[in-house]
C-alpha positions in Angstrom: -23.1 29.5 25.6 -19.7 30.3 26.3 -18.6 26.9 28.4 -16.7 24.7 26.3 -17.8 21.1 28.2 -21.6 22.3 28.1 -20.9 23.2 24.3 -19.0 19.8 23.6 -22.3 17.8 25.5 -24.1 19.5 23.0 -22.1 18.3 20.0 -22.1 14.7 20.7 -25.7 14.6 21.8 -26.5 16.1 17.9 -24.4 14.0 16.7 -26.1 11.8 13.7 -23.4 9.6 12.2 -22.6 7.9 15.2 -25.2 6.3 18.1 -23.4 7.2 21.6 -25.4 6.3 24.6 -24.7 4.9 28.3 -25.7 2.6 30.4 -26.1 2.0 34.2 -24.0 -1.0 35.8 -26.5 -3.2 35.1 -27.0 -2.2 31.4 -29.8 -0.2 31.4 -30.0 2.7 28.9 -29.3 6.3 30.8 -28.6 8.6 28.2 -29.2 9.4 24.3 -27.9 11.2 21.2 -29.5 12.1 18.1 -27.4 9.3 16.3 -29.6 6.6 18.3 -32.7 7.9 16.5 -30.8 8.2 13.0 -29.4 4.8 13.6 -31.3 2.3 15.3 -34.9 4.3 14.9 -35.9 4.9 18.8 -36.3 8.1 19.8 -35.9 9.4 23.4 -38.5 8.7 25.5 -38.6 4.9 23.7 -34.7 4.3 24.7 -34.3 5.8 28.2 -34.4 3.1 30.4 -34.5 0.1 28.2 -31.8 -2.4 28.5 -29.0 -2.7 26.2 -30.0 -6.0 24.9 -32.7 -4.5 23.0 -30.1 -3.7 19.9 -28.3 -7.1 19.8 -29.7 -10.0 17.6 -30.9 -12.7 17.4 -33.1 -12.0 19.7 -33.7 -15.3 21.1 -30.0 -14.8 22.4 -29.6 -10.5 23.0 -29.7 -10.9 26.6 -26.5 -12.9 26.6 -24.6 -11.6 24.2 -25.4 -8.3 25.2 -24.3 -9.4 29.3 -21.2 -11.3 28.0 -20.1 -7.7 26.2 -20.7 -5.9 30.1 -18.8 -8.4 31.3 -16.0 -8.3 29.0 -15.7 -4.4 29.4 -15.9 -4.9 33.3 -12.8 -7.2 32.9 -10.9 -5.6 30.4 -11.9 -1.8 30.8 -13.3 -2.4 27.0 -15.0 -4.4 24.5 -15.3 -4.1 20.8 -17.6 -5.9 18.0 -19.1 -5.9 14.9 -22.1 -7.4 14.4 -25.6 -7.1 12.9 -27.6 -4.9 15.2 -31.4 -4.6 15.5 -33.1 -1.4 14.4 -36.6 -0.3 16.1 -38.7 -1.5 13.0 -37.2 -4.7 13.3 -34.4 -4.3 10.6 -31.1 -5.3 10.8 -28.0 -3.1 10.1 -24.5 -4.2 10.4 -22.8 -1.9 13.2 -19.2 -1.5 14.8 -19.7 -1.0 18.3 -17.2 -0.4 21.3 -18.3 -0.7 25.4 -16.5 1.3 27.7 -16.4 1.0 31.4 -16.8 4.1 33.5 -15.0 4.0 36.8 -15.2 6.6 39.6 -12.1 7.6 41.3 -12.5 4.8 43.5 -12.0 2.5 40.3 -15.7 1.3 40.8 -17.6 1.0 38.1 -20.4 3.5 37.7 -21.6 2.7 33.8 -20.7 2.0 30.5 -20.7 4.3 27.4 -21.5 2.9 23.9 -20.5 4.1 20.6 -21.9 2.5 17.6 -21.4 3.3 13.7 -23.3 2.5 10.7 -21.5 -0.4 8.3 -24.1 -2.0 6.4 -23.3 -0.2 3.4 -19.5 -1.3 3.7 -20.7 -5.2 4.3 -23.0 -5.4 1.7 -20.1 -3.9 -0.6 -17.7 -6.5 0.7 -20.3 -9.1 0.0 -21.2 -8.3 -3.1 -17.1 -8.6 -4.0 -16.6 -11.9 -2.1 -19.9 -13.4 -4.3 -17.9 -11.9 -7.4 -14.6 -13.5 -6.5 -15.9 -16.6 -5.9 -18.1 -16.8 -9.1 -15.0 -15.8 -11.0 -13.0 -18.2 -9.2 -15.0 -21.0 -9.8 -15.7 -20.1 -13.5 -12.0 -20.1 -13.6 -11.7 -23.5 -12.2 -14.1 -24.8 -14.5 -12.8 -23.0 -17.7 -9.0 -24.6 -16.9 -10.7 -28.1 -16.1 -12.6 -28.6 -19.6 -9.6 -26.7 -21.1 -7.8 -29.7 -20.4 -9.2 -32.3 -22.2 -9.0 -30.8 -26.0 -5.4 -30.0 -24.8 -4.1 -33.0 -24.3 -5.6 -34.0 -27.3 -3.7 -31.8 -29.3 -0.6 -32.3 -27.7 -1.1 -36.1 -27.7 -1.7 -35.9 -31.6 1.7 -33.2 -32.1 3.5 -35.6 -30.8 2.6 -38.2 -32.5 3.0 -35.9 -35.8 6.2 -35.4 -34.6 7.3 -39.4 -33.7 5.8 -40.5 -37.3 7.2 -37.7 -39.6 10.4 -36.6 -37.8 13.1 -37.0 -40.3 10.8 -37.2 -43.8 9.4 -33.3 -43.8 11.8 -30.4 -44.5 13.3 -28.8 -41.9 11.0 -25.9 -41.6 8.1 -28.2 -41.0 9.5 -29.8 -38.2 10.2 -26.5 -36.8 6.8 -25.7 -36.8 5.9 -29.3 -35.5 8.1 -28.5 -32.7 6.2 -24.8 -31.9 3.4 -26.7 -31.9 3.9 -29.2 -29.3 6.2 -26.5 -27.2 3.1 -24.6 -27.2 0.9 -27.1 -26.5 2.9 -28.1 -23.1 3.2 -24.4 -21.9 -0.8 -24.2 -22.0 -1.0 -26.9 -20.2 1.4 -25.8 -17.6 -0.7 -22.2 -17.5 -3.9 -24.0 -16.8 -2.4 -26.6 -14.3 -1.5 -23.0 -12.3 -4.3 -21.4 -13.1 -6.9 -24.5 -11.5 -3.9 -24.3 -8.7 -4.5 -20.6 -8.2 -8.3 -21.4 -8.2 -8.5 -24.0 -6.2 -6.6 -22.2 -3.2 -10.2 -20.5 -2.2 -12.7 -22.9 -3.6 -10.7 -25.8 -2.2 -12.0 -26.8 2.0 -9.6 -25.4 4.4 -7.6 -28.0 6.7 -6.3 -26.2 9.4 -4.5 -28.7 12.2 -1.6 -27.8 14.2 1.4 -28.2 11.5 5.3 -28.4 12.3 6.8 -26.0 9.4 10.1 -28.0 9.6 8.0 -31.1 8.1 6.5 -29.2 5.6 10.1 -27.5 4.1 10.8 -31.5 4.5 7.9 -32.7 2.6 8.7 -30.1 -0.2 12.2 -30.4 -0.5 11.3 -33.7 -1.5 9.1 -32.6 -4.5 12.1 -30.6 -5.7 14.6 -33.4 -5.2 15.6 -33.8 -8.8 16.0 -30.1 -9.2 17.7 -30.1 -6.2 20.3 -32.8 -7.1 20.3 -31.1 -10.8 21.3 -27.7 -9.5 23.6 -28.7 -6.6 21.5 -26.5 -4.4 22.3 -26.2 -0.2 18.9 -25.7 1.4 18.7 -25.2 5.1 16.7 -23.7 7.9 17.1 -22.8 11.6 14.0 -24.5 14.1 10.6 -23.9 13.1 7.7 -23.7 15.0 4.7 -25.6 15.0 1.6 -23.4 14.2 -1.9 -24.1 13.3 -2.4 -23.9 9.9 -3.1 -25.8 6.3 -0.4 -28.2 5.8 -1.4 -28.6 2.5 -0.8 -25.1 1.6 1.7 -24.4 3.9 3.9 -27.0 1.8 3.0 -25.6 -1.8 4.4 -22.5 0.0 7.8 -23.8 0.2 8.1 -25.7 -2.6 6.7 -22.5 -4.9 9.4 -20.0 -2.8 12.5 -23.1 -2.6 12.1 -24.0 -5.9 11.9 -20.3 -7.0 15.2 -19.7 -5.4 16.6 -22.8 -7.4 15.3 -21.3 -10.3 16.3 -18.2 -10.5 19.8 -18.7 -9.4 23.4 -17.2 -11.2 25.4 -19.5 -14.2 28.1 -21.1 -12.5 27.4 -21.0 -8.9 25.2 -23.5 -6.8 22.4 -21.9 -5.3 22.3 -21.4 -1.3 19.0 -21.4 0.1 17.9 -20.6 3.9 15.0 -20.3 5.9 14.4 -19.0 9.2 12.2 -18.0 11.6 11.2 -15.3 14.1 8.5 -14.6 16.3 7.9 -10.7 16.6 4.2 -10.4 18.9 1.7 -11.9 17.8 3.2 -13.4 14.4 5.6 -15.5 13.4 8.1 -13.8 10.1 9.6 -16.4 8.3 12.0 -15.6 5.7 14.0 -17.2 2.9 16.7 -16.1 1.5 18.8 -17.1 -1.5 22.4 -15.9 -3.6 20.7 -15.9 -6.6 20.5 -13.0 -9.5 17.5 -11.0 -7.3 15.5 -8.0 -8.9 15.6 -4.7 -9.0 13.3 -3.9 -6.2 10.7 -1.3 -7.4 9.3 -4.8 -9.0 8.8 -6.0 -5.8 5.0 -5.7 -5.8 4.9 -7.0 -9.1 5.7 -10.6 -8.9 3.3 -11.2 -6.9 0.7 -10.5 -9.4 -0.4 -13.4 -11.9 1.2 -14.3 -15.2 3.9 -11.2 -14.1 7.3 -11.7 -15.1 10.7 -10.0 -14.9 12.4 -12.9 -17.3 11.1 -14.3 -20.4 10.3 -18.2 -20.8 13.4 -19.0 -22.3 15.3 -17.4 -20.0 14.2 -19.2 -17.1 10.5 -21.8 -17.5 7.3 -21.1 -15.8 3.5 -19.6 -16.0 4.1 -16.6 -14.0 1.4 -17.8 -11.0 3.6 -19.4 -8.6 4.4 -16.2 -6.5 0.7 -15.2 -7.0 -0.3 -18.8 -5.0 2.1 -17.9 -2.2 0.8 -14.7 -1.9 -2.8 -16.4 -1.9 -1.9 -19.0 0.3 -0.3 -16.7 3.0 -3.3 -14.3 3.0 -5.8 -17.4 3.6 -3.8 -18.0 6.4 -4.1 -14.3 7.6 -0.7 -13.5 6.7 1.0 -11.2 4.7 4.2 -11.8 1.9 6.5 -9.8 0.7 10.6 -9.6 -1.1 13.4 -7.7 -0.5 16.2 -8.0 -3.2 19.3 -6.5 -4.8 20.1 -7.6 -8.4 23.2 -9.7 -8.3 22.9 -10.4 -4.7 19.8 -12.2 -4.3 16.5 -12.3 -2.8 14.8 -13.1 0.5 11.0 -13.2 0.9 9.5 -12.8 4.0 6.3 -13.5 5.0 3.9 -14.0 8.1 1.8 -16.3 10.2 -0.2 -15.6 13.4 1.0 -17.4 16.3 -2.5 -18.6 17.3 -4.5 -18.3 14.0 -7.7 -16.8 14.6 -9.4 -19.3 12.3 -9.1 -21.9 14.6 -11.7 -21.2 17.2 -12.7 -24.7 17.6 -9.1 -26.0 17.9 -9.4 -28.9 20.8 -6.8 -28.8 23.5 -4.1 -30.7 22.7 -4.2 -28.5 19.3 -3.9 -25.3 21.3 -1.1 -27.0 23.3 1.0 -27.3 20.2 0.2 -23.9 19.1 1.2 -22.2 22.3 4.5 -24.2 22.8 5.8 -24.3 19.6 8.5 -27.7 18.9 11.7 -26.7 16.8 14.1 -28.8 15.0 16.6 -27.9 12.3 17.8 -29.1 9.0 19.8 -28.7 5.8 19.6 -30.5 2.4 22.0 -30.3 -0.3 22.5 -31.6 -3.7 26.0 -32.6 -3.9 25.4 -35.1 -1.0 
Protein backbone atom coordinates (compact mmCIF):
# COMPACT_ATOMS: atom_id res chain seq x y z
CA UNK A 1 0.00 0.00 0.00
CA UNK A 2 2.48 2.38 -1.04
CA UNK A 3 0.14 5.01 -3.17
CA UNK A 4 -0.50 7.89 -1.23
CA UNK A 5 -4.19 8.88 -2.97
CA UNK A 6 -5.31 5.07 -2.54
CA UNK A 7 -3.93 5.45 1.16
CA UNK A 8 -5.62 8.98 1.74
CA UNK A 9 -9.30 7.24 0.25
CA UNK A 10 -8.70 5.00 2.94
CA UNK A 11 -8.30 7.51 5.67
CA UNK A 12 -11.37 9.41 5.02
CA UNK A 13 -13.50 6.44 4.30
CA UNK A 14 -12.39 5.25 8.29
CA UNK A 15 -12.99 8.26 9.33
CA UNK A 16 -15.46 8.26 12.46
CA UNK A 17 -15.69 11.83 13.72
CA UNK A 18 -16.88 13.22 10.76
CA UNK A 19 -19.91 11.77 8.17
CA UNK A 20 -18.41 12.55 4.41
CA UNK A 21 -20.45 11.14 1.73
CA UNK A 22 -21.52 12.23 -2.04
CA UNK A 23 -24.17 12.46 -4.00
CA UNK A 24 -25.10 12.19 -7.67
CA UNK A 25 -26.60 15.45 -9.41
CA UNK A 26 -29.79 14.69 -8.49
CA UNK A 27 -28.93 14.03 -4.75
CA UNK A 28 -28.81 10.54 -4.52
CA UNK A 29 -26.26 8.99 -2.07
CA UNK A 30 -23.07 7.38 -4.10
CA UNK A 31 -20.61 6.89 -1.61
CA UNK A 32 -19.93 6.29 2.36
CA UNK A 33 -17.56 6.58 5.23
CA UNK A 34 -17.46 5.00 8.46
CA UNK A 35 -18.50 8.47 10.10
CA UNK A 36 -22.10 7.95 8.41
CA UNK A 37 -22.61 4.82 10.42
CA UNK A 38 -21.08 6.46 13.72
CA UNK A 39 -23.12 9.47 13.07
CA UNK A 40 -26.39 9.14 11.64
CA UNK A 41 -26.69 5.10 12.37
CA UNK A 42 -27.00 3.63 8.55
CA UNK A 43 -24.70 1.44 7.54
CA UNK A 44 -23.63 0.85 3.87
CA UNK A 45 -25.76 -1.09 2.07
CA UNK A 46 -28.87 1.05 3.99
CA UNK A 47 -27.24 4.55 2.60
CA UNK A 48 -26.02 3.78 -1.00
CA UNK A 49 -28.54 4.97 -3.05
CA UNK A 50 -30.89 6.80 -0.79
CA UNK A 51 -31.56 10.35 -1.36
CA UNK A 52 -30.02 13.03 0.69
CA UNK A 53 -33.25 14.17 2.06
CA UNK A 54 -33.33 11.23 4.28
CA UNK A 55 -31.00 13.14 7.05
CA UNK A 56 -32.79 16.56 7.03
CA UNK A 57 -35.86 17.18 9.38
CA UNK A 58 -38.75 17.75 9.79
CA UNK A 59 -39.53 15.25 7.68
CA UNK A 60 -42.73 16.59 6.43
CA UNK A 61 -40.37 19.20 4.80
CA UNK A 62 -36.59 17.15 4.06
CA UNK A 63 -37.24 16.99 0.50
CA UNK A 64 -37.16 20.78 0.18
CA UNK A 65 -34.84 21.80 2.37
CA UNK A 66 -32.65 19.18 1.35
CA UNK A 67 -33.24 20.43 -2.80
CA UNK A 68 -33.01 24.20 -1.76
CA UNK A 69 -29.32 23.20 -0.17
CA UNK A 70 -28.40 21.43 -4.00
CA UNK A 71 -29.53 24.27 -5.36
CA UNK A 72 -27.71 26.68 -3.40
CA UNK A 73 -24.38 24.76 -3.93
CA UNK A 74 -25.19 24.56 -7.73
CA UNK A 75 -25.31 28.36 -7.57
CA UNK A 76 -22.71 29.30 -5.33
CA UNK A 77 -20.25 26.33 -5.76
CA UNK A 78 -21.18 25.78 -1.75
CA UNK A 79 -23.63 25.65 0.92
CA UNK A 80 -23.20 25.55 4.66
CA UNK A 81 -25.82 24.88 7.68
CA UNK A 82 -26.40 23.91 10.95
CA UNK A 83 -29.24 22.25 11.76
CA UNK A 84 -30.87 19.33 13.64
CA UNK A 85 -30.34 16.26 11.47
CA UNK A 86 -32.12 12.89 11.60
CA UNK A 87 -30.37 9.78 12.78
CA UNK A 88 -31.48 6.19 11.44
CA UNK A 89 -33.39 5.34 14.79
CA UNK A 90 -35.30 8.36 14.34
CA UNK A 91 -33.19 10.63 16.77
CA UNK A 92 -32.24 13.93 16.21
CA UNK A 93 -28.71 15.28 16.56
CA UNK A 94 -27.63 18.83 15.93
CA UNK A 95 -25.00 18.63 12.86
CA UNK A 96 -22.78 21.37 10.97
CA UNK A 97 -22.85 20.39 7.50
CA UNK A 98 -21.26 21.83 4.29
CA UNK A 99 -22.42 20.79 0.29
CA UNK A 100 -19.87 21.04 -2.26
CA UNK A 101 -20.39 20.94 -5.88
CA UNK A 102 -18.21 18.84 -8.00
CA UNK A 103 -17.51 20.08 -11.44
CA UNK A 104 -15.71 18.27 -14.34
CA UNK A 105 -13.25 20.09 -16.34
CA UNK A 106 -15.97 21.22 -18.44
CA UNK A 107 -17.41 23.14 -15.26
CA UNK A 108 -20.44 20.65 -15.32
CA UNK A 109 -21.53 19.47 -12.47
CA UNK A 110 -21.00 15.87 -11.83
CA UNK A 111 -22.01 15.55 -7.81
CA UNK A 112 -21.88 16.96 -4.63
CA UNK A 113 -19.69 15.91 -1.51
CA UNK A 114 -21.13 16.28 2.09
CA UNK A 115 -19.25 16.70 5.19
CA UNK A 116 -21.17 16.61 8.41
CA UNK A 117 -19.98 16.91 12.15
CA UNK A 118 -21.39 16.01 15.38
CA UNK A 119 -22.67 19.30 17.65
CA UNK A 120 -25.26 18.17 19.83
CA UNK A 121 -23.12 18.09 22.69
CA UNK A 122 -21.95 21.83 21.99
CA UNK A 123 -25.92 22.93 21.60
CA UNK A 124 -27.14 21.36 24.47
CA UNK A 125 -24.20 23.09 26.44
CA UNK A 126 -25.07 26.44 24.94
CA UNK A 127 -28.66 25.76 25.91
CA UNK A 128 -28.21 24.85 29.09
CA UNK A 129 -26.14 28.39 29.59
CA UNK A 130 -28.76 30.55 27.64
CA UNK A 131 -31.66 28.81 30.19
CA UNK A 132 -29.09 29.92 33.03
CA UNK A 133 -28.67 33.43 31.86
CA UNK A 134 -31.96 34.00 31.47
CA UNK A 135 -33.10 32.57 34.91
CA UNK A 136 -30.41 34.75 36.41
CA UNK A 137 -31.47 37.53 34.46
CA UNK A 138 -34.90 37.53 35.29
CA UNK A 139 -34.22 36.77 39.04
CA UNK A 140 -32.19 39.79 38.75
CA UNK A 141 -34.97 41.85 37.43
CA UNK A 142 -37.17 40.79 40.02
CA UNK A 143 -34.71 41.08 42.99
CA UNK A 144 -33.98 45.01 41.89
CA UNK A 145 -37.95 45.52 41.25
CA UNK A 146 -39.10 44.45 44.97
CA UNK A 147 -35.78 46.02 46.07
CA UNK A 148 -37.29 49.12 45.28
CA UNK A 149 -40.09 49.57 47.26
CA UNK A 150 -38.46 49.19 51.00
CA UNK A 151 -35.92 51.63 49.40
CA UNK A 152 -37.74 54.33 48.85
CA UNK A 153 -39.17 53.91 52.03
CA UNK A 154 -36.18 54.37 53.78
CA UNK A 155 -34.93 57.12 51.81
CA UNK A 156 -38.37 58.82 51.97
CA UNK A 157 -38.30 58.46 55.92
CA UNK A 158 -34.17 59.81 56.00
CA UNK A 159 -35.21 62.52 54.54
CA UNK A 160 -37.71 63.40 56.36
CA UNK A 161 -35.34 62.69 59.58
CA UNK A 162 -33.30 64.96 58.03
CA UNK A 163 -36.04 68.05 57.18
CA UNK A 164 -37.53 67.62 60.87
CA UNK A 165 -34.21 67.47 63.00
CA UNK A 166 -31.75 69.37 60.84
CA UNK A 167 -30.40 72.03 63.02
CA UNK A 168 -31.55 70.45 66.82
CA UNK A 169 -29.09 67.17 66.81
CA UNK A 170 -25.32 67.56 67.27
CA UNK A 171 -23.32 67.76 64.50
CA UNK A 172 -22.17 64.17 64.38
CA UNK A 173 -25.80 63.01 64.14
CA UNK A 174 -26.53 64.80 61.17
CA UNK A 175 -23.55 63.49 59.63
CA UNK A 176 -24.75 60.19 60.05
CA UNK A 177 -28.29 61.34 58.87
CA UNK A 178 -26.67 62.52 55.88
CA UNK A 179 -24.62 58.86 55.19
CA UNK A 180 -27.78 57.54 55.47
CA UNK A 181 -29.78 59.18 52.90
CA UNK A 182 -26.46 59.47 50.53
CA UNK A 183 -26.57 55.83 50.84
CA UNK A 184 -29.89 55.32 50.40
CA UNK A 185 -29.89 57.24 46.87
CA UNK A 186 -26.74 55.37 45.54
CA UNK A 187 -28.76 51.93 46.01
CA UNK A 188 -31.29 53.17 44.30
CA UNK A 189 -29.17 54.38 41.51
CA UNK A 190 -27.35 50.60 41.48
CA UNK A 191 -30.68 48.87 41.19
CA UNK A 192 -32.25 51.41 38.65
CA UNK A 193 -28.87 49.99 36.49
CA UNK A 194 -29.08 46.83 37.55
CA UNK A 195 -33.19 46.33 36.24
CA UNK A 196 -31.56 48.52 33.12
CA UNK A 197 -28.88 45.87 32.66
CA UNK A 198 -31.62 43.15 33.06
CA UNK A 199 -34.01 44.35 31.14
CA UNK A 200 -31.64 44.65 27.90
CA UNK A 201 -32.31 40.64 27.23
CA UNK A 202 -35.66 40.02 28.95
CA UNK A 203 -37.04 43.22 27.45
CA UNK A 204 -38.87 42.40 23.43
CA UNK A 205 -36.55 43.39 20.73
CA UNK A 206 -37.84 46.30 18.33
CA UNK A 207 -35.76 46.16 15.45
CA UNK A 208 -37.08 48.80 12.51
CA UNK A 209 -34.85 50.61 10.16
CA UNK A 210 -33.36 53.47 12.57
CA UNK A 211 -31.40 56.74 11.40
CA UNK A 212 -28.40 56.90 14.08
CA UNK A 213 -28.28 60.70 13.55
CA UNK A 214 -31.89 60.83 15.36
CA UNK A 215 -30.94 58.69 17.90
CA UNK A 216 -27.42 60.81 18.99
CA UNK A 217 -30.37 63.65 18.62
CA UNK A 218 -32.81 62.07 20.88
CA UNK A 219 -30.05 61.50 23.54
CA UNK A 220 -28.36 64.56 23.48
CA UNK A 221 -31.52 65.73 24.57
CA UNK A 222 -31.59 63.48 27.74
CA UNK A 223 -28.18 65.03 28.61
CA UNK A 224 -29.15 68.54 27.94
CA UNK A 225 -28.67 69.87 31.38
CA UNK A 226 -25.37 68.21 31.74
CA UNK A 227 -24.60 69.35 28.54
CA UNK A 228 -25.35 73.09 29.17
CA UNK A 229 -23.70 72.42 32.86
CA UNK A 230 -20.37 71.30 31.43
CA UNK A 231 -20.23 73.48 28.25
CA UNK A 232 -19.62 70.37 26.30
CA UNK A 233 -19.34 70.54 22.00
CA UNK A 234 -20.85 67.27 20.76
CA UNK A 235 -20.79 66.59 17.06
CA UNK A 236 -20.85 63.89 14.52
CA UNK A 237 -20.20 63.48 10.75
CA UNK A 238 -23.48 61.67 8.65
CA UNK A 239 -24.81 58.64 9.97
CA UNK A 240 -26.41 55.90 8.38
CA UNK A 241 -29.66 54.49 8.74
CA UNK A 242 -29.45 50.81 9.77
CA UNK A 243 -31.95 48.34 11.05
CA UNK A 244 -31.71 48.09 14.53
CA UNK A 245 -33.48 48.81 18.23
CA UNK A 246 -33.92 52.45 18.49
CA UNK A 247 -34.54 52.11 21.79
CA UNK A 248 -31.22 50.70 22.61
CA UNK A 249 -29.46 52.21 20.03
CA UNK A 250 -30.26 55.68 21.93
CA UNK A 251 -29.32 54.37 25.57
CA UNK A 252 -26.12 53.64 23.61
CA UNK A 253 -25.35 57.18 23.03
CA UNK A 254 -26.58 58.70 25.84
CA UNK A 255 -24.49 55.94 28.23
CA UNK A 256 -21.09 56.65 25.87
CA UNK A 257 -21.96 60.87 25.33
CA UNK A 258 -22.72 61.31 28.74
CA UNK A 259 -19.63 59.14 29.75
CA UNK A 260 -17.40 61.46 27.80
CA UNK A 261 -19.08 64.43 29.68
CA UNK A 262 -18.31 62.80 32.67
CA UNK A 263 -15.16 61.93 32.69
CA UNK A 264 -13.70 65.01 31.27
CA UNK A 265 -10.36 67.29 32.64
CA UNK A 266 -10.95 70.43 35.48
CA UNK A 267 -10.96 73.48 33.54
CA UNK A 268 -11.56 72.52 30.08
CA UNK A 269 -14.94 71.89 28.26
CA UNK A 270 -15.29 68.65 26.95
CA UNK A 271 -15.17 67.95 23.02
CA UNK A 272 -17.15 65.10 21.99
CA UNK A 273 -17.31 63.49 18.32
CA UNK A 274 -18.85 60.78 16.62
CA UNK A 275 -18.34 59.28 13.38
CA UNK A 276 -18.96 56.71 11.19
CA UNK A 277 -17.44 54.25 8.70
CA UNK A 278 -18.48 51.46 6.81
CA UNK A 279 -15.57 48.73 6.55
CA UNK A 280 -17.58 45.35 4.63
CA UNK A 281 -20.14 44.14 5.94
CA UNK A 282 -20.25 46.48 9.19
CA UNK A 283 -20.63 49.78 10.03
CA UNK A 284 -17.62 51.14 13.00
CA UNK A 285 -18.80 53.98 14.74
CA UNK A 286 -16.57 55.65 17.01
CA UNK A 287 -16.64 58.40 19.63
CA UNK A 288 -14.13 60.14 20.72
CA UNK A 289 -13.61 62.68 23.47
CA UNK A 290 -10.42 65.11 25.21
CA UNK A 291 -11.16 63.98 28.29
CA UNK A 292 -8.64 62.46 31.24
CA UNK A 293 -8.80 58.71 29.30
CA UNK A 294 -7.31 55.49 31.03
CA UNK A 295 -4.50 53.70 31.05
CA UNK A 296 -5.31 51.15 28.47
CA UNK A 297 -4.43 47.62 29.87
CA UNK A 298 -8.08 48.52 31.74
CA UNK A 299 -9.56 48.54 28.57
CA UNK A 300 -11.44 45.22 28.94
CA UNK A 301 -12.30 46.09 32.27
CA UNK A 302 -14.84 48.83 32.09
CA UNK A 303 -16.77 47.00 30.38
CA UNK A 304 -17.53 44.60 33.11
CA UNK A 305 -20.30 45.55 35.71
CA UNK A 306 -19.99 47.58 38.87
CA UNK A 307 -15.93 48.03 37.47
CA UNK A 308 -14.45 51.24 38.09
CA UNK A 309 -11.16 53.05 37.55
CA UNK A 310 -12.44 56.28 39.83
CA UNK A 311 -14.13 56.23 43.04
CA UNK A 312 -17.70 57.73 43.57
CA UNK A 313 -16.61 60.83 44.77
CA UNK A 314 -14.39 61.35 42.29
CA UNK A 315 -16.68 61.25 39.54
CA UNK A 316 -20.88 59.70 40.39
CA UNK A 317 -22.17 56.48 39.02
CA UNK A 318 -23.00 52.55 39.53
CA UNK A 319 -20.36 51.17 37.40
CA UNK A 320 -23.05 49.41 34.77
CA UNK A 321 -23.32 51.91 32.16
CA UNK A 322 -20.46 50.65 29.95
CA UNK A 323 -21.58 47.03 30.83
CA UNK A 324 -25.28 48.16 29.00
CA UNK A 325 -23.38 49.39 25.91
CA UNK A 326 -21.47 46.44 25.72
CA UNK A 327 -24.84 44.43 26.14
CA UNK A 328 -26.71 46.47 23.86
CA UNK A 329 -24.06 46.33 20.96
CA UNK A 330 -23.78 42.45 21.23
CA UNK A 331 -27.74 42.15 21.00
CA UNK A 332 -27.40 43.92 18.03
CA UNK A 333 -24.55 41.45 16.78
CA UNK A 334 -21.90 43.94 17.34
CA UNK A 335 -18.92 44.24 19.02
CA UNK A 336 -17.46 47.36 21.50
CA UNK A 337 -14.43 48.26 22.46
CA UNK A 338 -11.90 51.69 23.77
CA UNK A 339 -8.81 52.84 22.89
CA UNK A 340 -7.28 55.61 25.30
CA UNK A 341 -4.25 57.39 26.51
CA UNK A 342 -4.43 58.97 30.04
CA UNK A 343 -4.53 62.70 29.64
CA UNK A 344 -5.53 62.56 26.17
CA UNK A 345 -8.74 61.02 26.08
CA UNK A 346 -10.74 58.23 24.93
CA UNK A 347 -12.57 56.98 21.87
CA UNK A 348 -14.81 53.86 21.88
CA UNK A 349 -15.54 52.17 18.89
CA UNK A 350 -18.01 49.85 18.30
CA UNK A 351 -19.97 47.89 15.42
CA UNK A 352 -23.17 47.31 13.64
CA UNK A 353 -23.90 44.98 10.58
CA UNK A 354 -24.94 46.78 7.67
CA UNK A 355 -27.95 44.49 7.08
CA UNK A 356 -28.57 42.93 10.55
CA UNK A 357 -29.15 39.44 10.22
CA UNK A 358 -31.96 39.50 12.78
CA UNK A 359 -34.15 41.11 10.52
CA UNK A 360 -35.14 38.33 8.12
CA UNK A 361 -38.73 39.41 7.91
CA UNK A 362 -37.81 43.11 7.24
CA UNK A 363 -40.58 44.27 4.46
CA UNK A 364 -39.25 46.07 1.49
CA UNK A 365 -39.28 49.44 2.06
CA UNK A 366 -37.24 48.39 5.43
CA UNK A 367 -34.59 46.71 3.34
CA UNK A 368 -34.57 49.87 1.09
CA UNK A 369 -33.46 51.95 3.94
CA UNK A 370 -31.00 49.48 5.05
CA UNK A 371 -29.26 49.16 1.75
CA UNK A 372 -29.11 53.00 0.92
CA UNK A 373 -28.28 54.35 4.02
CA UNK A 374 -29.58 58.48 4.51
CA UNK A 375 -26.81 60.77 6.26
CA UNK A 376 -27.07 64.00 7.85
CA UNK A 377 -24.74 65.81 10.19
CA UNK A 378 -24.88 67.75 13.35
CA UNK A 379 -23.19 69.48 16.39
CA UNK A 380 -24.51 70.46 19.74
CA UNK A 381 -22.80 72.62 22.21
CA UNK A 382 -23.42 73.96 25.60
CA UNK A 383 -22.31 77.42 25.40
CA UNK A 384 -24.88 78.11 22.62
Amino acid sequence: MNDPAELYRMQVRELRDYAMFMMDPQGFITSWNAGVEHLLGYAEQEWLGRHGSIIFTPSDKAVEVCEAELQAARENGSAADIRWHRHRDGNELFANGVLNAVRDERGTIIGFTKIISDETARKQLQDSLTESNTALEQFAYVASHDLQEPLRTMTAFAQLLVRKYRGKLDGEAESYLDFIVKGAVRMSSLIQDLLAYARLTTEEERPCSVALDEDIEAALTHLAQAIAESGAKVTHDPLPTLSVDRGQMIRLFQNLIGNAVKYRKPNEPPKVHVSAEQKGAEWVISVRDNGVGFDQKYAATIFQPFKRLHSAEEYPGSGVGLAICQRIVQSQGGRIWAESVPGEGTTFFFTLPVKNKRQRHSNAAHQQRVDQPQFAGSERSGSS
